[in-house]
PyMOL Python script that loads the backbone (N, CA, C, O; Angstrom):
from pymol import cmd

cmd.read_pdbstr("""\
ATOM      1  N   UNK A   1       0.845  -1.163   0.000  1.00  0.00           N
ATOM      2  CA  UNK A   1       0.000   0.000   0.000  1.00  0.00           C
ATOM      3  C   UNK A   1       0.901   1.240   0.000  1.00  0.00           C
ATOM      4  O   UNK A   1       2.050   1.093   0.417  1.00  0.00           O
ATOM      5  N   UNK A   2       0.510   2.421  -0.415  1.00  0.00           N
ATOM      6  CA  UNK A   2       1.049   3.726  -0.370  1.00  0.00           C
ATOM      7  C   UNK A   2       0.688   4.682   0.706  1.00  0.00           C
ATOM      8  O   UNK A   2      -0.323   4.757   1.403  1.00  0.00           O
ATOM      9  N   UNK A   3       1.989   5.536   0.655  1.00  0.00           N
ATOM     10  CA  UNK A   3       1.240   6.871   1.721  1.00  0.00           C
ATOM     11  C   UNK A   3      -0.517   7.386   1.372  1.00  0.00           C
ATOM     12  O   UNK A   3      -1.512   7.469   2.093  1.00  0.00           O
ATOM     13  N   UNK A   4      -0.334   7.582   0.310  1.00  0.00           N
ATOM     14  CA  UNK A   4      -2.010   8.452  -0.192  1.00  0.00           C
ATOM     15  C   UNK A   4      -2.963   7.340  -0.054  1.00  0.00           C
ATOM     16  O   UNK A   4      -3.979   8.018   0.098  1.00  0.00           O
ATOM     17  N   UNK A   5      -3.349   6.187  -0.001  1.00  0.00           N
ATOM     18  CA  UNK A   5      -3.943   5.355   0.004  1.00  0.00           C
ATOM     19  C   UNK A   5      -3.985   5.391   2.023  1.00  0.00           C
ATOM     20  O   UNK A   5      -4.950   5.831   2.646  1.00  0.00           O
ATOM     21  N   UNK A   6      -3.062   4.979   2.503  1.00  0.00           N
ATOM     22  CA  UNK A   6      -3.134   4.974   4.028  1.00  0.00           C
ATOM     23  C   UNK A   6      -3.072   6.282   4.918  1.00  0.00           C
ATOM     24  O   UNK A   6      -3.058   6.322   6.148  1.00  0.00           O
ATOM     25  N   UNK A   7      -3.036   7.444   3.944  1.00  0.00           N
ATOM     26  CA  UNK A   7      -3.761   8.662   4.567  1.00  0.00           C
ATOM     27  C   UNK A   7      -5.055   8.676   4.887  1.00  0.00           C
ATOM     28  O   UNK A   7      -4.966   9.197   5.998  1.00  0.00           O
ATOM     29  N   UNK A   8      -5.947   8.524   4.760  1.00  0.00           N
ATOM     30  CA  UNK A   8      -7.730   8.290   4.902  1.00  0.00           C
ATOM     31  C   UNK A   8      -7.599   7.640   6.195  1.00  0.00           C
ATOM     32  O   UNK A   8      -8.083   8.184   7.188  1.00  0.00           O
ATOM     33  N   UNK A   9      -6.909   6.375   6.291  1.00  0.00           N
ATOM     34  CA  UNK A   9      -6.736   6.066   7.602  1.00  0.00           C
ATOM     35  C   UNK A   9      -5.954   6.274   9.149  1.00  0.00           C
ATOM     36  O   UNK A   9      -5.823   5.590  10.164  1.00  0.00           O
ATOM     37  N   UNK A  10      -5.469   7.813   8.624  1.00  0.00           N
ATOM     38  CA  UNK A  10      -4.331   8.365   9.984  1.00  0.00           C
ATOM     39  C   UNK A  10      -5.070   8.187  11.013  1.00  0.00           C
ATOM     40  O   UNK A  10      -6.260   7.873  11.006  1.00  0.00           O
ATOM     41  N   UNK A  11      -4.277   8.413  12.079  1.00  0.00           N
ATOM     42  CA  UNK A  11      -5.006   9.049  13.354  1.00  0.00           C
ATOM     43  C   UNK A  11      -6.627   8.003  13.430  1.00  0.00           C
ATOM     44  O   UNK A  11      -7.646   8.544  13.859  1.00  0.00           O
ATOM     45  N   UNK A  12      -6.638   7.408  13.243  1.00  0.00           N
ATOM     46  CA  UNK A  12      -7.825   6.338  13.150  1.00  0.00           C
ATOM     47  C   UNK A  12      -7.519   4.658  13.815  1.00  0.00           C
ATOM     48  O   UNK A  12      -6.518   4.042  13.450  1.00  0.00           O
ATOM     49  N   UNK A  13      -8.379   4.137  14.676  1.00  0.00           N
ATOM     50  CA  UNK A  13      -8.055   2.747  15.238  1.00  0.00           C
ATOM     51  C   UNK A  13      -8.463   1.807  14.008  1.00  0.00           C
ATOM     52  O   UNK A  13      -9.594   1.859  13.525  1.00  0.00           O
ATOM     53  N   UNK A  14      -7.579   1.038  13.585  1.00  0.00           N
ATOM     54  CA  UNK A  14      -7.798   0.096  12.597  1.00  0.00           C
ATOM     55  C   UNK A  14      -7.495  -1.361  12.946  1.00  0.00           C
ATOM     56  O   UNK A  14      -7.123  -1.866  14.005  1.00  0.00           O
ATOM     57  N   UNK A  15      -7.789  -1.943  11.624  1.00  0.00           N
ATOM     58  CA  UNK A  15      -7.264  -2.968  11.638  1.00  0.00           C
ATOM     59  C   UNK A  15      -6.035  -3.587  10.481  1.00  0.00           C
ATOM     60  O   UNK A  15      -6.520  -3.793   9.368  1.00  0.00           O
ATOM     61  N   UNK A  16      -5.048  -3.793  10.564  1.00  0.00           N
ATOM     62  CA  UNK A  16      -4.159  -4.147   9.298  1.00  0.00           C
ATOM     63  C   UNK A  16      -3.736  -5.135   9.479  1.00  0.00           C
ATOM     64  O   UNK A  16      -3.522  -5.612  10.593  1.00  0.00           O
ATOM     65  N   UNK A  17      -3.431  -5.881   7.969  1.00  0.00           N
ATOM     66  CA  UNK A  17      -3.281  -7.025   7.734  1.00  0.00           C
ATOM     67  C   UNK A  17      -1.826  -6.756   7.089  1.00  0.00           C
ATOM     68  O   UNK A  17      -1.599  -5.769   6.390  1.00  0.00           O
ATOM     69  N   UNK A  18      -1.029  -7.574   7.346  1.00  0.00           N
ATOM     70  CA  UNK A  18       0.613  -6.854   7.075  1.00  0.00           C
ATOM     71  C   UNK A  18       1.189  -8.560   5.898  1.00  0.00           C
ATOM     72  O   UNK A  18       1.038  -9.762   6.116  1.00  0.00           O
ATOM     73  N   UNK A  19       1.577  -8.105   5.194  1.00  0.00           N
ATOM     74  CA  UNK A  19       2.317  -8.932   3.999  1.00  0.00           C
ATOM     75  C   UNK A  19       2.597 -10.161   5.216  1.00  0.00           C
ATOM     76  O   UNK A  19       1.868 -11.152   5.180  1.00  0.00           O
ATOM     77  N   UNK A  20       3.425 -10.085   6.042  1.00  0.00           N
ATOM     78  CA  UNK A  20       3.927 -11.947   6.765  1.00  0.00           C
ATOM     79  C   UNK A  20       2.526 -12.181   6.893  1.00  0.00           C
ATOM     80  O   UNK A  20       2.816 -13.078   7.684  1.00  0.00           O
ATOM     81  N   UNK A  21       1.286 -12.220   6.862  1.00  0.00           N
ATOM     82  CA  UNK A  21      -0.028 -12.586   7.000  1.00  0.00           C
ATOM     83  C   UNK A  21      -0.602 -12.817   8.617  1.00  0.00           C
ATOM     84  O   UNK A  21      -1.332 -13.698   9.073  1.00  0.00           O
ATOM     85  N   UNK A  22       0.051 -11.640   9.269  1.00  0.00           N
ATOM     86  CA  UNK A  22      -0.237 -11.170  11.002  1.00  0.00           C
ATOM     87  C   UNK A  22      -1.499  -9.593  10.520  1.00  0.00           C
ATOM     88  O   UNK A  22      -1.415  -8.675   9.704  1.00  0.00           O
ATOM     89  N   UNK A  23      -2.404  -9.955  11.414  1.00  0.00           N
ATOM     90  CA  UNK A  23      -3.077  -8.903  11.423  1.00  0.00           C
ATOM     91  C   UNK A  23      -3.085  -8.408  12.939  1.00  0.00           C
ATOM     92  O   UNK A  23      -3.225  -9.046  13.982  1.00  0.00           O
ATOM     93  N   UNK A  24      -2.873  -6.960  12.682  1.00  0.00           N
ATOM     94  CA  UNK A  24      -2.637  -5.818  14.024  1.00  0.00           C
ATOM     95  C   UNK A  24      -3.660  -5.162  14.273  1.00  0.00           C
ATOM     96  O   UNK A  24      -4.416  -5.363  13.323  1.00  0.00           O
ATOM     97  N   UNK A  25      -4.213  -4.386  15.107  1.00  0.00           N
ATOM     98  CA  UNK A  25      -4.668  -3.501  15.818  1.00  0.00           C
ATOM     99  C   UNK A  25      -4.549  -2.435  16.356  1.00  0.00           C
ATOM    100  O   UNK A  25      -4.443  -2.514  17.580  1.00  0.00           O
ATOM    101  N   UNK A  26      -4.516  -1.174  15.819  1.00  0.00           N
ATOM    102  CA  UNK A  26      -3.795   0.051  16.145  1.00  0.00           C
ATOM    103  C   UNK A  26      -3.913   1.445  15.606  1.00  0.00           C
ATOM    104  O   UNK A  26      -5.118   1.681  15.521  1.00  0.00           O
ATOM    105  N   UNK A  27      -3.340   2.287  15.276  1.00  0.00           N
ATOM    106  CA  UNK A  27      -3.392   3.211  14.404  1.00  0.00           C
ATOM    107  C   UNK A  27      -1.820   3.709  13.910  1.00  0.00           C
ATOM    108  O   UNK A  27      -0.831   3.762  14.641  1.00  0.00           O
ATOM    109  N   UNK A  28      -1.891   4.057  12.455  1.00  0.00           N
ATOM    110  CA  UNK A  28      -1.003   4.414  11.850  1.00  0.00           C
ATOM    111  C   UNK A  28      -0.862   6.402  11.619  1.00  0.00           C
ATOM    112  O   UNK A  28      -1.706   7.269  11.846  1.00  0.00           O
ATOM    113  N   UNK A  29       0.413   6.506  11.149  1.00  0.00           N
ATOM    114  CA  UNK A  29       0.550   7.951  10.980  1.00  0.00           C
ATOM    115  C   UNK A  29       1.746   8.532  10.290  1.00  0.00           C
ATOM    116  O   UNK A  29       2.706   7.772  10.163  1.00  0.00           O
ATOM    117  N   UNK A  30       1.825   9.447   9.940  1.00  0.00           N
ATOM    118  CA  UNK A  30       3.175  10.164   8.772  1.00  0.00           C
ATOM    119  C   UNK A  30       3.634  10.725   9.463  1.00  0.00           C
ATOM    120  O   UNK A  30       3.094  11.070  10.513  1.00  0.00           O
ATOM    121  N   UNK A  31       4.615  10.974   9.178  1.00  0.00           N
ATOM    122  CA  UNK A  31       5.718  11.929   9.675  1.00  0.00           C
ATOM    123  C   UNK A  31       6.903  11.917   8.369  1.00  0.00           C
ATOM    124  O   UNK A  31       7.445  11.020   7.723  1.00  0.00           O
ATOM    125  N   UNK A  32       6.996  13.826   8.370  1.00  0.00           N
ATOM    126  CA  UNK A  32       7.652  14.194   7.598  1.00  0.00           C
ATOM    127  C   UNK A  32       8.816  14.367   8.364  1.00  0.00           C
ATOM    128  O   UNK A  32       8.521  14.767   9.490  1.00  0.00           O
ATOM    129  N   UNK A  33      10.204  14.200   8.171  1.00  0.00           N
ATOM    130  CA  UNK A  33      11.578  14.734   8.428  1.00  0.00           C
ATOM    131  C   UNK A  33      12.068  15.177   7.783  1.00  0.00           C
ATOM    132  O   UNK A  33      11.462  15.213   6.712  1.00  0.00           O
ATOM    133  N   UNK A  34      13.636  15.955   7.759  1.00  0.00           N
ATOM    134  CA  UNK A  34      14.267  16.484   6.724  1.00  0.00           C
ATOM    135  C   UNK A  34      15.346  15.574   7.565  1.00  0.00           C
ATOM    136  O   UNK A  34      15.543  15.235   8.732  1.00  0.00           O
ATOM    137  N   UNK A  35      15.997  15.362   6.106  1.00  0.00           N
ATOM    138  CA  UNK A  35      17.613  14.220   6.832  1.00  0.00           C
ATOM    139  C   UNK A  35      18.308  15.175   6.730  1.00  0.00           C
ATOM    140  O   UNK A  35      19.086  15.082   7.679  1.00  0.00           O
ATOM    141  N   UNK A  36      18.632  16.425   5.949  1.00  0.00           N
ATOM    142  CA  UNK A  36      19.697  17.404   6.437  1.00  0.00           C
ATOM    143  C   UNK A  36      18.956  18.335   5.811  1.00  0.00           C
ATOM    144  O   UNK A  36      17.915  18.192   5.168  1.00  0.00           O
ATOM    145  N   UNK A  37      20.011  19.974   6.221  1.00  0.00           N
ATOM    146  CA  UNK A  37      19.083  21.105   5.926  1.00  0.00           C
ATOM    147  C   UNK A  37      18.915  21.479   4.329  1.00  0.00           C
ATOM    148  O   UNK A  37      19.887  21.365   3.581  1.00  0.00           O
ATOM    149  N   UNK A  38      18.019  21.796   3.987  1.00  0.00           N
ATOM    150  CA  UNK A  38      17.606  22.303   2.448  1.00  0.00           C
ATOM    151  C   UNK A  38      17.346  20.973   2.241  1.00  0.00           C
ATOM    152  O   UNK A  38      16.962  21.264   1.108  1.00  0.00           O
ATOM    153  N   UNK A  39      17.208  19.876   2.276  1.00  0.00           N
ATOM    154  CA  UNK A  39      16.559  18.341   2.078  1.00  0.00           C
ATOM    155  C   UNK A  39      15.101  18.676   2.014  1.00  0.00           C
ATOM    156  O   UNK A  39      14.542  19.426   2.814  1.00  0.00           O
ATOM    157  N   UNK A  40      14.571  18.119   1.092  1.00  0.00           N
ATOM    158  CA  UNK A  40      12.989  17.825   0.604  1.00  0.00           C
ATOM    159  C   UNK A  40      12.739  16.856   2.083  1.00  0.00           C
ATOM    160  O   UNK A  40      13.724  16.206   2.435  1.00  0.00           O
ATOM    161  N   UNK A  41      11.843  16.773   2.693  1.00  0.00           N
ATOM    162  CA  UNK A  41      11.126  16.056   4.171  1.00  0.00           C
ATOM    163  C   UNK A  41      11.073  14.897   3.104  1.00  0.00           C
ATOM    164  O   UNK A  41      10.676  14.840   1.940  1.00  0.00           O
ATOM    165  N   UNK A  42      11.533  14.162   3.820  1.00  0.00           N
ATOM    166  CA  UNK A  42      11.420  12.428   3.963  1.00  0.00           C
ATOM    167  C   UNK A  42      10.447  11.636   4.949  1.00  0.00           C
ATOM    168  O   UNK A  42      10.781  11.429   6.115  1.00  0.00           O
ATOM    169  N   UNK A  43       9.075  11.150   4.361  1.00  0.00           N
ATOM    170  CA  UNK A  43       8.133  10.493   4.818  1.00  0.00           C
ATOM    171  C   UNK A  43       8.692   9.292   5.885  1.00  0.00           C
ATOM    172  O   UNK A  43       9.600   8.461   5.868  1.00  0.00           O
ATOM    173  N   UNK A  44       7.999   9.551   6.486  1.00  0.00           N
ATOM    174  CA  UNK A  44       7.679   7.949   7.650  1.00  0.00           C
ATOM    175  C   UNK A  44       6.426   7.285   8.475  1.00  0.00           C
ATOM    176  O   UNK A  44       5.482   8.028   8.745  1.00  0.00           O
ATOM    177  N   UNK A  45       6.390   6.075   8.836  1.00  0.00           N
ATOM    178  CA  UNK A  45       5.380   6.295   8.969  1.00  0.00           C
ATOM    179  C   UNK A  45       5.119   5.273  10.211  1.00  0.00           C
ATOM    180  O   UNK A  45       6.073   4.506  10.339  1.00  0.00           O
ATOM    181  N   UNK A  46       4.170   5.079  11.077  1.00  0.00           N
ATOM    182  CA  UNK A  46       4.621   4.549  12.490  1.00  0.00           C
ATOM    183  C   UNK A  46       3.499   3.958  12.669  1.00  0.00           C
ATOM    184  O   UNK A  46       2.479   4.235  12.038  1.00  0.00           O
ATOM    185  N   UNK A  47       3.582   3.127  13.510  1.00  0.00           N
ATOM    186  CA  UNK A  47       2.242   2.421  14.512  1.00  0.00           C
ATOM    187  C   UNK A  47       2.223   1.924  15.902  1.00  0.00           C
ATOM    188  O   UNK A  47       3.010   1.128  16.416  1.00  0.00           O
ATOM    189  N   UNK A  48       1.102   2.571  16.485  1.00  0.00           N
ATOM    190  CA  UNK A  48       0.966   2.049  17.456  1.00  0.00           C
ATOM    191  C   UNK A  48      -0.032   1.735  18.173  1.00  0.00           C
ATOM    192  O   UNK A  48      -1.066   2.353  17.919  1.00  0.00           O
ATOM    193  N   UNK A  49      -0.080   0.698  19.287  1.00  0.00           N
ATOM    194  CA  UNK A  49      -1.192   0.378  19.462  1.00  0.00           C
ATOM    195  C   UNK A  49      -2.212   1.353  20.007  1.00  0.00           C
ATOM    196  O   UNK A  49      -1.634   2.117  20.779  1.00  0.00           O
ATOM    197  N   UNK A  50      -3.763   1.684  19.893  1.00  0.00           N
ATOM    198  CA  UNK A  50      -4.542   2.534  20.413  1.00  0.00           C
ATOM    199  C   UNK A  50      -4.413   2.899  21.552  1.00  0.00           C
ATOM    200  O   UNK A  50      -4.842   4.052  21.583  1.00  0.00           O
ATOM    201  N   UNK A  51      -3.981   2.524  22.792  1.00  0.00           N
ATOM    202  CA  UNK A  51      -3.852   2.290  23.976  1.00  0.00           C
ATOM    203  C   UNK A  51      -2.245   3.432  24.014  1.00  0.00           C
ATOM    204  O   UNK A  51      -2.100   4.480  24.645  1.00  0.00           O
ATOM    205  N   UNK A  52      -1.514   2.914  23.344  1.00  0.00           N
ATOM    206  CA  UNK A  52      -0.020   3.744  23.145  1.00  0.00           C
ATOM    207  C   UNK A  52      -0.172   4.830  22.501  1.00  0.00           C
ATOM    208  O   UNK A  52       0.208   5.874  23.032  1.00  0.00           O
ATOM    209  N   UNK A  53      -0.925   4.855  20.847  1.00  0.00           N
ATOM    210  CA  UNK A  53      -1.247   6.335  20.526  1.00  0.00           C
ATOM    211  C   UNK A  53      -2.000   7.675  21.467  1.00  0.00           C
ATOM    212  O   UNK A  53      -1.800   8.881  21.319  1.00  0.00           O
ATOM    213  N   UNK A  54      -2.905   6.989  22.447  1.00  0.00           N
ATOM    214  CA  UNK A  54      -4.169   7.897  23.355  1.00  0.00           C
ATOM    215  C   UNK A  54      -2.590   8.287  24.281  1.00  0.00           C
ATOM    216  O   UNK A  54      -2.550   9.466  24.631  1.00  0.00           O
ATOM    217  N   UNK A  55      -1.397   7.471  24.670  1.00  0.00           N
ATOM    218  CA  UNK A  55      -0.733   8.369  25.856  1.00  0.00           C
ATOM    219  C   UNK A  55       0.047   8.608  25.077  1.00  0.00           C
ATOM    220  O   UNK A  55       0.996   8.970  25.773  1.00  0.00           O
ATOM    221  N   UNK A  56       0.409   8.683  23.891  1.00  0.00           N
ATOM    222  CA  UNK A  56       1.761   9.833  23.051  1.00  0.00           C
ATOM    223  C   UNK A  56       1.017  10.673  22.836  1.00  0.00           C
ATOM    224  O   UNK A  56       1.795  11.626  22.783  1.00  0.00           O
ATOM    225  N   UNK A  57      -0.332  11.234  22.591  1.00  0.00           N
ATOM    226  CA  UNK A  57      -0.786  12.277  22.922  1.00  0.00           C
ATOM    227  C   UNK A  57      -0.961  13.407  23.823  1.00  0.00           C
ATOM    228  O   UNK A  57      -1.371  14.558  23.675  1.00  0.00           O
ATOM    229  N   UNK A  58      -0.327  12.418  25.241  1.00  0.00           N
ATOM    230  CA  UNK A  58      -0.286  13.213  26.105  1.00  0.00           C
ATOM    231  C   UNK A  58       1.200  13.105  26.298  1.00  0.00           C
ATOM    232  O   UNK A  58       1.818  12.066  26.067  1.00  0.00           O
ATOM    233  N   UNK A  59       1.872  14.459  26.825  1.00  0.00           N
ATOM    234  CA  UNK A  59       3.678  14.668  27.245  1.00  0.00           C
ATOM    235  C   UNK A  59       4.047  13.823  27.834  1.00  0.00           C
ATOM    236  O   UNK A  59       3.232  13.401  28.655  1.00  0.00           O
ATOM    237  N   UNK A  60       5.010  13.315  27.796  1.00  0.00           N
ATOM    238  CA  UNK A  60       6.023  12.766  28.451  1.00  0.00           C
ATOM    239  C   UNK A  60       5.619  11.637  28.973  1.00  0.00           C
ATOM    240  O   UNK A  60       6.174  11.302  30.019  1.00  0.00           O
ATOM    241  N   UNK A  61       4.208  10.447  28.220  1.00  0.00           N
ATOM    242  CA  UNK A  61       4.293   9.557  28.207  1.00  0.00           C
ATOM    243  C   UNK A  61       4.797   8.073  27.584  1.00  0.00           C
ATOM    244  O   UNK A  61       4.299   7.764  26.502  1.00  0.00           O
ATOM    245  N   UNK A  62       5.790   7.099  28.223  1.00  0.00           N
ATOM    246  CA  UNK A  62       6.202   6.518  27.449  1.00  0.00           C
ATOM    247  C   UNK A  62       5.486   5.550  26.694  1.00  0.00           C
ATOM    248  O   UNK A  62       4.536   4.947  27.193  1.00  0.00           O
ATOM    249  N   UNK A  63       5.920   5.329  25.371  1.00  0.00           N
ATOM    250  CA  UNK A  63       5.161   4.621  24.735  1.00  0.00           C
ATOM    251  C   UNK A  63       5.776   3.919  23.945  1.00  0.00           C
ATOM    252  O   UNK A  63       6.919   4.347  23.783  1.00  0.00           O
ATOM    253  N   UNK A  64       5.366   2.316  22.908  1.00  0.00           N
ATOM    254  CA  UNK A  64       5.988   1.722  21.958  1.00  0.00           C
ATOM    255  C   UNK A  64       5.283   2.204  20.644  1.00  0.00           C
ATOM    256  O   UNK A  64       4.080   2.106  20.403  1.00  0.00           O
ATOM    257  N   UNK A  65       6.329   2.787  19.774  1.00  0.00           N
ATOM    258  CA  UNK A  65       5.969   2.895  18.601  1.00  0.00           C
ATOM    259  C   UNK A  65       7.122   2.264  17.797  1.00  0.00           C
ATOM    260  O   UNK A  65       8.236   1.975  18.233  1.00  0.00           O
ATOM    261  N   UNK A  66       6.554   2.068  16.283  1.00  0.00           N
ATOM    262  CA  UNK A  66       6.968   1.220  15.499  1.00  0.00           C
ATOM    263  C   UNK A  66       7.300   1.657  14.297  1.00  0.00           C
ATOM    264  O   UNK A  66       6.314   1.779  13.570  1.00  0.00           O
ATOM    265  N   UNK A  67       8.272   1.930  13.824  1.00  0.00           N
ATOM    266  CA  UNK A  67       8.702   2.019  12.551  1.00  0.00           C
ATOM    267  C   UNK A  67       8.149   1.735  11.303  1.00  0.00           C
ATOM    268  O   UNK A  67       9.188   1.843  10.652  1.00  0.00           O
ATOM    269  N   UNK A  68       7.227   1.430  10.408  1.00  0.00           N
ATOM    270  CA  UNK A  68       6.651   0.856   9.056  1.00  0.00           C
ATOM    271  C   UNK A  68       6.749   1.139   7.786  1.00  0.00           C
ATOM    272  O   UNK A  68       6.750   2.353   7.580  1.00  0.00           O
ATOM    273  N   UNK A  69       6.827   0.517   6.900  1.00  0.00           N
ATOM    274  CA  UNK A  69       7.014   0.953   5.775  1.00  0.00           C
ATOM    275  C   UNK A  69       5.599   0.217   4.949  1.00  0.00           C
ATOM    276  O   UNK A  69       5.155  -0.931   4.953  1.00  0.00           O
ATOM    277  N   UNK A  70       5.173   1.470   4.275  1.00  0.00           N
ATOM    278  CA  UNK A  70       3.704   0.971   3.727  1.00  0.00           C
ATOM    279  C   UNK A  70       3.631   0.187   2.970  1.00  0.00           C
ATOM    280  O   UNK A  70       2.556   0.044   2.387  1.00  0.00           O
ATOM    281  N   UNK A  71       4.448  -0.430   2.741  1.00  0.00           N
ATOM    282  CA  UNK A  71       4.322  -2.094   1.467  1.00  0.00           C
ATOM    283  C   UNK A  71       4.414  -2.917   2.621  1.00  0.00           C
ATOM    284  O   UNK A  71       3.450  -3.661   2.439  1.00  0.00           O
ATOM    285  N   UNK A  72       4.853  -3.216   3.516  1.00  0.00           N
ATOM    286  CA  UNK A  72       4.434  -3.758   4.524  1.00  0.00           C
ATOM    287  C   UNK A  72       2.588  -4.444   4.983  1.00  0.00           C
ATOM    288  O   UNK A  72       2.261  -5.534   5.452  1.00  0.00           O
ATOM    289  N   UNK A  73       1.773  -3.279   4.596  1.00  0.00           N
ATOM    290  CA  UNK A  73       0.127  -3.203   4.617  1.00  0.00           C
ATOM    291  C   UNK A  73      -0.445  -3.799   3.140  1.00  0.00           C
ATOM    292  O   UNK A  73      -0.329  -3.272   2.034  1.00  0.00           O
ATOM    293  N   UNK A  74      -1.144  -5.158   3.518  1.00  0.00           N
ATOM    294  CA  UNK A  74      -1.941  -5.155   2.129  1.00  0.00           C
ATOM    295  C   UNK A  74      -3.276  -4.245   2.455  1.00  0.00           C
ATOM    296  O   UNK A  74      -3.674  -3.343   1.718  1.00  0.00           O
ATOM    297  N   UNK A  75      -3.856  -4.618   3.612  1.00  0.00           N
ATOM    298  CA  UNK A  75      -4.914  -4.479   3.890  1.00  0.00           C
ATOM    299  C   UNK A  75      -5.430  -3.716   5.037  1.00  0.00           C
ATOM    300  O   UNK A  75      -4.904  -4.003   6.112  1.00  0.00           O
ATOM    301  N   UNK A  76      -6.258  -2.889   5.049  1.00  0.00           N
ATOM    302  CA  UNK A  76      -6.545  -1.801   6.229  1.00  0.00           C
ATOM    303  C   UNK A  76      -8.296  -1.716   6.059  1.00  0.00           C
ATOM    304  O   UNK A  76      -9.035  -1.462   5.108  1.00  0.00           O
ATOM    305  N   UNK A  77      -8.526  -2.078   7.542  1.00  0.00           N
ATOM    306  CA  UNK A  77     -10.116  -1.847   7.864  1.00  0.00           C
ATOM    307  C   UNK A  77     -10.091  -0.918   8.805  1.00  0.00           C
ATOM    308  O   UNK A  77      -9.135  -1.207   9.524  1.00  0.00           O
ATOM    309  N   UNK A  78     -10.596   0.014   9.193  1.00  0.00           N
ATOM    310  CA  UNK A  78     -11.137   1.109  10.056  1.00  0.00           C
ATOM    311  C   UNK A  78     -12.364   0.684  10.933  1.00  0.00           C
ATOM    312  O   UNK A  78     -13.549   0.476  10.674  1.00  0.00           O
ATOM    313  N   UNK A  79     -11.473   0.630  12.276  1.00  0.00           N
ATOM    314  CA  UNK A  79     -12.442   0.245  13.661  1.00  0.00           C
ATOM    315  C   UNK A  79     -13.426   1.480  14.108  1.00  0.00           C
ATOM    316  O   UNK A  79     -14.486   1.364  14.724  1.00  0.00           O
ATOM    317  N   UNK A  80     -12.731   2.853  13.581  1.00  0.00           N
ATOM    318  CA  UNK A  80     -13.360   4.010  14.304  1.00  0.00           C
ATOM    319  C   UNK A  80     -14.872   3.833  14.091  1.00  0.00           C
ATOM    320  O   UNK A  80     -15.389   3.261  13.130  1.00  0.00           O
ATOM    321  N   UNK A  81     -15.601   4.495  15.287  1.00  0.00           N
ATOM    322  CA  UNK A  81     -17.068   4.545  14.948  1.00  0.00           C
ATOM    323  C   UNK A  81     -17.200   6.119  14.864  1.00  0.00           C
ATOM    324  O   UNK A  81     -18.286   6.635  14.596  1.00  0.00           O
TER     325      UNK A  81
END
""", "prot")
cmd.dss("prot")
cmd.show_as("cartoon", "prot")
cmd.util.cbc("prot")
cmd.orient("prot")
């Protein structure tokens, strides 16, 4: 899957089904960086579980987040109501 395709689902509790054929529970999200200065921002993109996203919302709570790369995702269902 692509960034523009798994934008619709930011910030949203889902469900994904990941290429090794494990399905997760969580929410995904972008993040732009610059790797050095005058550098075009370099996409990334993270997950974590709902429970971990609700306290990285709040300061200085610790949390596990996850590194991803969107070919990683075949498949994404949206839990939000």
């Amino acid at each position: 899957m692509d960034f523009a395709h798994l934008r619709q689902y930011a910030h949203q509790h889902c469900r994904f089904k990941l290429r090794s054929g494990k399905e997760v529970f969580g929410v995904v999200w972008e993040v732009e960086t610059s790797e050095a200065a005058g550098a075009d921002g370099v996409k990334r993109l993270f997950f974590a579980s709902v429970r971990d996203y609700e306290r990285l919302q709040r300061v200085g709570a610790p949390v596990q987040v996850i590194a991803m790369q969107p070919e990683e995702i075949v498949a994404v269902e949206s839990l939000a109501s």
